[in-house]
Each structure stands twice: as structure tokens, then as C-alpha cells.
N, C-alpha and C positions, 0 to 999 in steps of 0.2 A: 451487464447493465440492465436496467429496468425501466420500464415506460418506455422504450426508444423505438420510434416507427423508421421503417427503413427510407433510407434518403433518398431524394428525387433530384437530378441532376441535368441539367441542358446546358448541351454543348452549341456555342455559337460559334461557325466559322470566322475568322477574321474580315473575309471580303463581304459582309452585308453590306447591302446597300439599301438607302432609306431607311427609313426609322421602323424599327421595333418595339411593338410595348408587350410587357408580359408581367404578371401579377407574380415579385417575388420578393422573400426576404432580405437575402442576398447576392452580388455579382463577386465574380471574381475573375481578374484579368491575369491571368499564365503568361510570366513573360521571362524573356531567354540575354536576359541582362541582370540576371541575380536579384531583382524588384519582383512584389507583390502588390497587387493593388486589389480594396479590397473597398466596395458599398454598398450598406445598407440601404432600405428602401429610403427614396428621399421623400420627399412631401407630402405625396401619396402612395398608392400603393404600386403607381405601375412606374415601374423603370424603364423606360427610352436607351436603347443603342444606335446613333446615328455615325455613319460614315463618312469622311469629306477630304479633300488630301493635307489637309493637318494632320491628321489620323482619324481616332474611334472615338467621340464624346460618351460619356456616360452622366446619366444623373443631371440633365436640362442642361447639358451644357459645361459643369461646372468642373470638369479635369478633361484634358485632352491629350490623347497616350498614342505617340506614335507607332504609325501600323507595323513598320520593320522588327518592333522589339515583343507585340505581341505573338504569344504561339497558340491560346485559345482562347476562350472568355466561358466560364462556366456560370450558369443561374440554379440558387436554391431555392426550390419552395420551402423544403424540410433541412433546419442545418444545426451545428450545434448551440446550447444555452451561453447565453449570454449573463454575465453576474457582474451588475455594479453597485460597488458599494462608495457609500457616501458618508465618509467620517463628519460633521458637524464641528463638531469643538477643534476638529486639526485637520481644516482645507487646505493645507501646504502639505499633505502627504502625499504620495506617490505610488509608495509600499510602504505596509506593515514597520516600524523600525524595531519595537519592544514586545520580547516574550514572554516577559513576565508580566505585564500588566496591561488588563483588557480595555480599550477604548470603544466608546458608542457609537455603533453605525447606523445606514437604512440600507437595506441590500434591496434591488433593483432587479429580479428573473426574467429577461427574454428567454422564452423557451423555444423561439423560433419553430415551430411545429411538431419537433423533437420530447418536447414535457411539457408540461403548466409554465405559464407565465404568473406573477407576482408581482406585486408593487407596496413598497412600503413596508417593509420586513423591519419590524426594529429587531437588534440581535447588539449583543459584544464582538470583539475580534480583539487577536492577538497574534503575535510569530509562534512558531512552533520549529520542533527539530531539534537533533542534536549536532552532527555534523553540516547539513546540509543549511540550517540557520546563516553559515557563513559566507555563506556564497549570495552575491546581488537580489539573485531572483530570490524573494522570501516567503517560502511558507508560511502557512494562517491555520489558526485555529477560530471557527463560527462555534457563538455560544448565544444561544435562543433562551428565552424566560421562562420557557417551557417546552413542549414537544413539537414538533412541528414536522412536517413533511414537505422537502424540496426536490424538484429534479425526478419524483415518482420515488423516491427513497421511503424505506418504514419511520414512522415519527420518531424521532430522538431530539432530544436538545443540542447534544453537540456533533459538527462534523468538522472536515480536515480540507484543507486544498493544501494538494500535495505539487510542490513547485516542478519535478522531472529535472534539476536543472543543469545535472549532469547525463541527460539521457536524450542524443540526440534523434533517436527513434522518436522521442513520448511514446516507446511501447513497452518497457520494462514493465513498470506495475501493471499495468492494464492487462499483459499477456500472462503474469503471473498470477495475477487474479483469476483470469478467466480459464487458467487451466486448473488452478484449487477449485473452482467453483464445479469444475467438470469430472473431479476425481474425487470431491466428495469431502474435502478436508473442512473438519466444522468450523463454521462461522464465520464464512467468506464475506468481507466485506464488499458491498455495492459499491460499483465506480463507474463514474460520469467527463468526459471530457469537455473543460467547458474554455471558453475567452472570458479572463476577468480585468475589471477596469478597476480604479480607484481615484476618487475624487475626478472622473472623468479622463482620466489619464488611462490610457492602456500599458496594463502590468503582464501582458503574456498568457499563455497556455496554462492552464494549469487540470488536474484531479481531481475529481468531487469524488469526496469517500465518508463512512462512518469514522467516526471516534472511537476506537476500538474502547467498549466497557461492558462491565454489567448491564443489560437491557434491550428490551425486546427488539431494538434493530441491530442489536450488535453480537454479543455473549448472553445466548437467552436463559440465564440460568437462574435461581434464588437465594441474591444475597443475603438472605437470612441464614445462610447454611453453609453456601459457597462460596470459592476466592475464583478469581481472573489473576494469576502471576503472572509476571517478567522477569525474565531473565536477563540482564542485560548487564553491561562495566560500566555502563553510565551511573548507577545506584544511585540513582537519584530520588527515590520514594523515600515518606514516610517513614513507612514502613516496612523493613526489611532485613533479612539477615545473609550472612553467609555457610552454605551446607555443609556441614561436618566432616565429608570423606574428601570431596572433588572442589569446595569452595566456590561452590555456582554460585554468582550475584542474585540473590530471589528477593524479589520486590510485590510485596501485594500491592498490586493494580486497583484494585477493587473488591472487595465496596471499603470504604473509608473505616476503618477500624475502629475509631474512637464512636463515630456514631452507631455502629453497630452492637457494642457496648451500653451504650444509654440505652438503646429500642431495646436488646434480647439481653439483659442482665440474665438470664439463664442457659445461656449461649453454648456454653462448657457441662453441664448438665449429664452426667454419661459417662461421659468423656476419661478415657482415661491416661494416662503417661506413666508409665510402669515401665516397660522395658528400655533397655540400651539398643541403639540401632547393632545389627552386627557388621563384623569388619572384616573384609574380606581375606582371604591370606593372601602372607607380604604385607599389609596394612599398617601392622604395628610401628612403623618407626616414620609414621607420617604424623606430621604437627596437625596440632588442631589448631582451628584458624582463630584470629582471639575474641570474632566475635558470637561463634556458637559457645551455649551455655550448654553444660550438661541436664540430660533431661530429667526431670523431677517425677519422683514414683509418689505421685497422686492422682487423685479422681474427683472430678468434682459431681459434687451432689445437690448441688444448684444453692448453695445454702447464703451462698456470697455474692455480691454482686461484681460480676464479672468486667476486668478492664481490658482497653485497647493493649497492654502489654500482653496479659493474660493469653488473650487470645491469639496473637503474634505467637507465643513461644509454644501454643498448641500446635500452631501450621508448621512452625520452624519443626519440631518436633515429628510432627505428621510425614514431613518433608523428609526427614533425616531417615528416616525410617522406611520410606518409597527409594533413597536413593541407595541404602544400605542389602537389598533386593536387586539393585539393578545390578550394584558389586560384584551380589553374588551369581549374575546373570540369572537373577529370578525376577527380572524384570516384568516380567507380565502378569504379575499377581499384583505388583502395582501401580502397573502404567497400562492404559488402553492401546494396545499394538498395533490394531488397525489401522485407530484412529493416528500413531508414531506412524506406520508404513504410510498411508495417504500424504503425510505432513513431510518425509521424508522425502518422498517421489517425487514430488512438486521441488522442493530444494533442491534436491539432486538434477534433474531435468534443465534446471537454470542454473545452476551452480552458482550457488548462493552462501556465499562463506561467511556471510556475517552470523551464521549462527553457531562457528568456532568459537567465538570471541568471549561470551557469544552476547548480542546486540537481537533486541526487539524480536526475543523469540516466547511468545505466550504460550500457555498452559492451564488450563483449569481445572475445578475438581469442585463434584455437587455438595462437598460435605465432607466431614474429618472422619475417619475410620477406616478399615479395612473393606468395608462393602462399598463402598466409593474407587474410583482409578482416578488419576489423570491422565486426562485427555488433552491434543494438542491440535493449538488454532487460537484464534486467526493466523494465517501467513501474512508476513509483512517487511518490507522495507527490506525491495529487490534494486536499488539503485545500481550496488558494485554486485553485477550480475551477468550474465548471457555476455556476450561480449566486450561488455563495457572496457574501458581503459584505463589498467591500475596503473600508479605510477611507484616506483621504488629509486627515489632520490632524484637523478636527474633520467631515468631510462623510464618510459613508456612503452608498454607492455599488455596489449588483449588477453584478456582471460581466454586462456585454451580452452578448446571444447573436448579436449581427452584429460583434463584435470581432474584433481582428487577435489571429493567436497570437504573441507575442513570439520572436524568434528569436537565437540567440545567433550571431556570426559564422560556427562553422565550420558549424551547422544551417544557416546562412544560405545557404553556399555551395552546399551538397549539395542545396536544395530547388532552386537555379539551376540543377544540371545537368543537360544534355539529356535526361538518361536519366529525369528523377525525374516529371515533369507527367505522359507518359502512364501510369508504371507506378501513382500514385496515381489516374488517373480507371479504371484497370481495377481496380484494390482499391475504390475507390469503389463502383464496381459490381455487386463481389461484396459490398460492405456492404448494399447497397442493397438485393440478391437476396436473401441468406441472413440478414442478420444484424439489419436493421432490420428484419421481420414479427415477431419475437421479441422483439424489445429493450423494450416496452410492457409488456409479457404476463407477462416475467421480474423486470420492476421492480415490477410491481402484486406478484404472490408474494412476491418479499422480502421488500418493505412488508409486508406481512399476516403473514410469518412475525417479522419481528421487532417489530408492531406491543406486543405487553406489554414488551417490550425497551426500546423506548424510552421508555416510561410511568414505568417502573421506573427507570432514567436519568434521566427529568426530576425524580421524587419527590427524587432524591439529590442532581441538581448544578439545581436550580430556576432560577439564576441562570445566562443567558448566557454566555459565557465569551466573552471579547475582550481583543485586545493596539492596537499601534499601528499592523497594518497587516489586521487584518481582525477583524472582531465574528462570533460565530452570531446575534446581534437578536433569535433565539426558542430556548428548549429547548425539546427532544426530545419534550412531551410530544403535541400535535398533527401527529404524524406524517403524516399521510394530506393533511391539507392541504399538507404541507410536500412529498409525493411530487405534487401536482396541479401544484405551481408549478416543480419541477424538471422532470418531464414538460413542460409546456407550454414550458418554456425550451429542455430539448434538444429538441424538434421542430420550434421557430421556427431553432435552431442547424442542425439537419438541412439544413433550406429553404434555408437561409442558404446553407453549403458547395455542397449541390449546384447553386443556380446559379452560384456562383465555379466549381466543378467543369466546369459545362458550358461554361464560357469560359475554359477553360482556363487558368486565374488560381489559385494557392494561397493560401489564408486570406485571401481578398479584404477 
């Protein structure tokens, strides 16, 4: 995370007597009958706690909470942001309902001592997601008129609130982030835990992240030259094709094709497609898929003006040609290994199998040719992760922490190449050195700092949330237990890799 000053916290025993005033944000009353209670500064800035045998008044009076169910009352100076958005045109919202089509808001920042405050944000909003879209609590996508900077984030137009809402941790993305951010995998996105409202209504816990794209807060690369891919089954881009050996879904991401076409009609310039990707042995009696074309033995010499097809069937071509290498387990002449070992670690670590599928796994590349690699990042969309609960028909089922990580073909091939085993048990190593003595220490602090977060969550979505292929089994409201049992899974997962590690064996 960024901007975030560390939290300051007071504990009030239950038995005060007489009135208390203390200049805070918020209160929060811990109490041992499955309720939360939770207020904001009221009128002014000082908040009163009076005793009497009704119970504990908080807030001039205006709730009175029986002493027996209290177990503590804690005060924020420093707590987390608060985000209310205010639709105009559709005060009868609650959440988000449409993802295709963006409606006008005014977004509202408490930053409660934690980031900047804000007032009066005009911006777009819409749902976002693929599977996760289905479920109650609804992811948003914010889209700004321009660049702007929220929450201590680098300026960008657009960002993401990611709903959690099959994670009754709220630590899945957070702890996946913050371990790619510490291994080094490019272009981790910034994440912020915030309370969002809508039309005044309280919508739940949610994520504040980038909009994974081209651009200087996200993938800082030059679309003039370079692509941002996806890989995913959803194929849902524009623009995209299927790879010629292994039939990866590849979807350019970014930047928009057609437009980049109108700016660099000399885009292809160089450029050339001469060769057949080669096939590995045994290959021959594999179908071609029907939407790769064979590649064309031309070069262009800039003389044409260059179109959004055009330049598709270069990447397409470029691509077929990096994966025709990995085939041959010469994967490292055109893939970045490091940057595959870092990207690797981090999936592996949390066992993350949506990148069999494979689902929301990016890649980029500064430019077409051979003196370019792809390189792999952001990580993203750890939901059915670390512990979580798959389901298969009517059986519910924890992902093991001695599992295999699912592999898709062409990750398949690249984890086979020479280069890949040693350069993972030396990043292994530096996890081991730098990044596991912290990794404990920084998951117990989140917890704690978003421990009223997720109280306040459970009060709102009580009920579980589950589809067909994974339930949360518990809300949000027992957090702490819910961090003992993810802890004690990734440490068993730790034990796990590193003896596969020291036998030189991946995802044993």
C-alpha cells in the first residue's frame, strides 16, 4: 500500500465511569453476541463515552449498548478511507447493477488520517468481473476524465474496487499483492482497503486498486511499440487470436489497435514475417486451431498505411513464434525467465490455478522482434486461492496446501526449460532470506488494521456468498480466526515447496 500512516488505536475498558471525551474518527464497540457497532465522529469532533446501568452511551446519547454484550470499545485517530459515491440520475441504487454501461457519479474521500480526503470527484462507474460479477456484493469499475490521483495511488484515469466476496479473510488479494510486490514481479498493482457507500447506503468492504493497462501507474511501457496481453477463456477482447501449437486465448489488452494504427501508419516498418514458427517433435498431427492464419513472408517498408488487422496478425505471428521456442524448450530466448520465475513463485506460493485455465494471466512485450522478450505481470485475480473453498457439485472442498499448481501448456513448457529450476530455487532463496521473516508479521497488521472492516462487512452481507465453483462457508465477521487458518495453511504450503524446492522438483 502507499500513503498509509500507521494506525493508532485505544482501547477503552468496559467499566468507565463518567464521561470521556477524546478527539476521534471513529469508535468501535467489540461485542460477544455476533454484532458490530460502529461511529463516526458525531457533531463535533469529540466523542463522549458515558457509563450508567442501561449500559455504555456513545455519540450524546444517541445508542445505548448493553454492558454484558460489550467485550471492548476501541477509538481511531488513523482508520481506514472511506468512499461515497453518489449516482445523480439513479438515487434508487444501492450497488452498481450494469457492466456494460457507465453511469455518472460524485465520489466523496474520507481519508480518515490514513490518505487525502476529497470532496466532489465527478468520475463514471460501472460493474466489472467475470465470474465474481454474479455474486450480490458487485464489483466497480471508476473511470475519471482524466488522470487523477486517489488514496496516494500514481495518477491514472481508471481504477477497480475489487469486491473480496468470496474471501472471508479480505486477505487473499491483498497478501498476494503484497508478496509480488516483495519478490519483485513487474508491475504490481497498488492496493488500498477501504468502506464503500452508495447513494448513502453502505455496500461493504471492498479494494482499491489500478486498472491493470498501459500507463504510467500501471504497465509503464510505450504503446507506441508495445502490447499489455491476456490470456484468458473469457476472450472477450477486440482484439485477439488463438496460438498455433498450445491454442492460448491471447487478447491484446492494450493499447487499442485501431487507434494505434491512425497515430503510427508506420508501425510495421521493419517488420518482418518470413519464417514458420517451428514444431516441436510429435507435433505434426496436432490441428491447427481455425482461428490462427498462416504467417505471411512479408516485410513491410512503411510504404502502406498500416491497419488494426495488420498489426494483430504481426503480434499473432510474433507470438506464435515465442511459443514455437518454448516447444522446443528454448524458451528463454523468448520469454524473460526471471521475470516467468518471480511471476511463478508468487502463483505457486498461493496456489493459484486460475492460471491453468488459464484466466487473467498478463504478459507484455516492449516491441515486436527478437530483441524484445516477454515479460510477465501484473499478478492478478487470487480469489480461488490459499485456502479458499472450491466446490465440485454438491462436495466442498479447501484447496490443499501440498497441491499441484495447475499449469497451462505454454507455462508448462517454460517451467521445463533448462534455465527455469535453478533460477526458481535462487529466488526461492531470496524468499526464504528476505521475504518470509516478514510475511507473518505484515499479515497479522493487516488483519488488525482491517479487523472493524470486516465486522462492518459481515453486518452488511451476513450470508456467505457462493456460486458453482467456490462457496466463502463463513463471512467476514471472525476474522482473526479466519487469519490463523490461512497462516497455518500458507506455512504448511511454505514446508511444502521448499522440500519439492530442494529436490529440485516444481510444484511437487
Amino acid at each position: 500500500m502507499k500513503s498509509v500512516n500507521k494506525k493508532l488505536l485505544i482501547f477503552l475498558p468496559v467499566f468507565i465511569g463518567g464521561i470521556l471525551s477524546i478527539v476521534a474518527n471513529n469508535v468501535y464497540v467489540y461485542r460477544n453476541d455476533n454484532v458490530f457497532n460502529q461511529f463516526s465522529t458525531c457533531d463535533s469532533t469529540v466523542i463522549s463515552h458515558k457509563y450508567h446501568d442501561a449500559g455504555v452511551s456513545l455519540c450524546n446519547d444517541r445508542d445505548t449498548i448493553p454492558v454484558e454484550v460489550i467485550d471492548s470499545i476501541v477509538i481511531r485517530r488513523i482508520d481506514i478511507p472511506v468512499l461515497r459515491f453518489t449516482f445523480p440520475d439513479h438515487p434508487e441504487l444501492s450497488w452498481v447493477k450494469d457492466k456494460e454501461n457507465y453511469i455518472s457519479a460524485v465520489l466523496d474521500i474520507d481519508g480518515n488520517g490514513m490518505t487525502e480526503s476529497a470532496d466532489s470527484l465527478q468520475l463514471s462507474v460501472k460493474g466489472r468481473g467475470n465470474s465474481s460479477w454474479w455474486f450480490p456484493k458487485k464489483p466497480m469499475r471508476l473511470k475519471f476524465s482524466k488522470k487523477i490521483s486517489i488514496c496516494g495511488f500514481a495518477k491514472a484515469k481508471s481504477y477497480v474496487l475489487l469486491a473480496d466476496c468470496v474471501d472471508p479473510t479480505l486477505m487473499h488479494n491483498a497478501t498476494a499483492l503484497w508478496l509480488a510486490q516483495q519478490m519483485g514481479v513487474d508491475y504490481v498493482n497498488s492496493f488500498m482497503p477501504c468502506h464503500v457507500y452508495v447513494n448513502g447506503k453502505y455496500a461493504g468492504a471492498y479494494l482499491l486498486t489500478e486498472k491493470i493497462s498501459i500507463n504510467k501507474a500501471s504497465v509503464d511501457i510505450d504503446d507506441s511499440k508495445g502490447v499489455l496481453i491476456e490470456m484468458s477463456n473469457e476472450y472477450d477482447e477486440e482484439y485477439k487470436f488463438h496460438s498455433a501449437l498450445y491454442e492460448m486465448p491471447v487478447m491484446i489488452k492494450d493499447p487499442d489497435l485501431s487507434e494505434i494504427a491512425a497515430e503510427y501508419p508506420d508501425y510495421l516498418a521493419g517488420f518482418s514475417m518470413s519464417e514458420e514458427p517451428k514444431e516441436p517433435e510429435g507435433a505434426e498431427g496436432m490441428e491447427e486451431p481455425e482461428e490462427a492464419e498462416e504467417a505471411e513472408e512479408t516485410e513491410d517498408d512503411g510504404g502502406e498505411e498500416v491497419t488494426a488487422e495488420d498489426i494483430l496478425r504481426a503480434w499473432e505471428y510474433d507470438f506464435n513464434q515465442a511459443e514455437s521456442k518454448a516447444a522446443l524448450l528454448e524458451g528463454a530466448e523468448a520469454f524473460d525467465m526471471l521475470s516467468f520465475v518471480n511471476y511463478m513463485l508468487v502463483n505457486d506460493l498461493v496456489l493459484n490455478n486460475e492460471i491453468g485455465h488459464p484466466k487473467s494471466c498478463y504478459i507484455y512485450k516492449e516491441g515486436l522482434g527478437l530483441e524484445y522478450k516477454y515479460k510477465f505481470g501484473p499478478v492478478w485475480d487470487f480469489d480461488l486461492s490459499f485456502n479458499a473453498v472450491a466446490k465440485n457439485g454438491t462436495q466442498e472442498v479447501n484447496i490443499p496446501y501440498d497441491g499441484y499448481l495447475w499449469l497451462n501448456p505454454l507455462f508448462e513448457k517454460l517451467v521445463n526449460s533448462p534455465e527455469f529450476m535453478p533460477l526458481f530455487q535462487e529466488r526461492w532463496q531470496y524468499f526464504m532470506d528476505e521475504v518470509y521473516p516478514s510475511l507473518f508479521e505484515w499479515m497479522d497488521s493487516y488483519n488488525a488494521m482491517i479487523e472493524p472492516l470486516a465486522k462492518m462487512n459481515a453486518m452488511r452481507w451476513p450470508q456467505p456468498h457462493s456460486n458453482q465453483w467456490i462457496t466463502a462457508k463463513y463471512n467476514t465477521y471472525d476474522n482473526k480466526t479466519r487469519l490463523a487458518e490461512i497462516k497455518n495453511w500458507l506455512h504448511k504450503r511454505i514446508r511444502h515447496i521448499y522440500k519439492a524446492t530442494r529436490e529440485g522438483v516444481f510444484s511437487k
